[in-house]
C-alpha positions in Angstrom: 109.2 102.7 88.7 110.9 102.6 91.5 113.5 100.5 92.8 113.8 101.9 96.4 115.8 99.3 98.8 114.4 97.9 101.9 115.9 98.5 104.9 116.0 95.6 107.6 117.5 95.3 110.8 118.8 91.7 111.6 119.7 89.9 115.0 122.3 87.2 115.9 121.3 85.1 118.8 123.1 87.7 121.3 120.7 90.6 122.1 123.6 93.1 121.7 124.7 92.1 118.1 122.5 94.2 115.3 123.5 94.8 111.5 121.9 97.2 109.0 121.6 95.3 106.6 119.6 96.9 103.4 117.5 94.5 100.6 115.7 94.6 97.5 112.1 92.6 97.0 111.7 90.7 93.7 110.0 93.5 92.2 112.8 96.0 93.1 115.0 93.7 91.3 112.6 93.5 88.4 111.8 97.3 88.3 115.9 98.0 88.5 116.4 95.8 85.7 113.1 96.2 83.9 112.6 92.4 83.7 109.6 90.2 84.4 109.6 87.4 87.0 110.0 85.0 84.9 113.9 86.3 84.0 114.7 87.2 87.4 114.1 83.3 87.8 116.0 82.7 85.3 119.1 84.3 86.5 118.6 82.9 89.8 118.8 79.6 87.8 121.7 80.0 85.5 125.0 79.4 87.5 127.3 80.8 84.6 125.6 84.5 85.7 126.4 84.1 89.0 123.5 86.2 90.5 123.1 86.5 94.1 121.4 83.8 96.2 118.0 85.6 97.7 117.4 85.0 101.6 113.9 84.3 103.4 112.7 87.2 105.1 109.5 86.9 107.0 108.4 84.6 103.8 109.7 86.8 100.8 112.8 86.3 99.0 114.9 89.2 99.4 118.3 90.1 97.8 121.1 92.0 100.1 122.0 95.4 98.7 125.3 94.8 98.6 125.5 91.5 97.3 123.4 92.9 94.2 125.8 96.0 93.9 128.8 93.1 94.2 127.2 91.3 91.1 126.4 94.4 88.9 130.2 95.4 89.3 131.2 92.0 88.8 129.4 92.4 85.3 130.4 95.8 84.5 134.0 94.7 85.0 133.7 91.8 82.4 131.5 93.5 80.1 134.7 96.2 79.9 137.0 93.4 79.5 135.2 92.4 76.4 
């Protein structure tokens, strides 16, 4: 299992402006977590878990690294609080 991250190179209207910006597939997300598609729906559902909105790229739905890392503090942080 593998839940390698995708690197993708984005551009902004101006030829100049480029951002690394690095994303996981569904099925990084599923192999990370070791869920089926069906959960990862669900969280993407459930607004009380707060998991990240996916973007379109070329087609797929893909998650921003960081914005995954974000949430998975985010949880830790409660989960300690607990």
């Amino acid at each position: 299992m593998s839940s390698a991250i995708v690197p993708f190179v984005e551009t902004e209207g101006d030829a100049n402006f480029m951002s690394a910006t690095s994303y996981y597939t569904g099925r990084n997300l599923m192999d990370r977590y070791q869920i089926t598609s069906t959960t990862l729906c669900r969280w993407q559902q459930d607004p009380k878990l707060e998991f990240p909105e996916p973007v379109k790229l070329n087609g797929r739905n893909m998650w921003a690294a960081e914005d995954v890392h974000a949430w998975e503090r985010k949880r830790a942080t409660r989960r300690g609080a607990a």
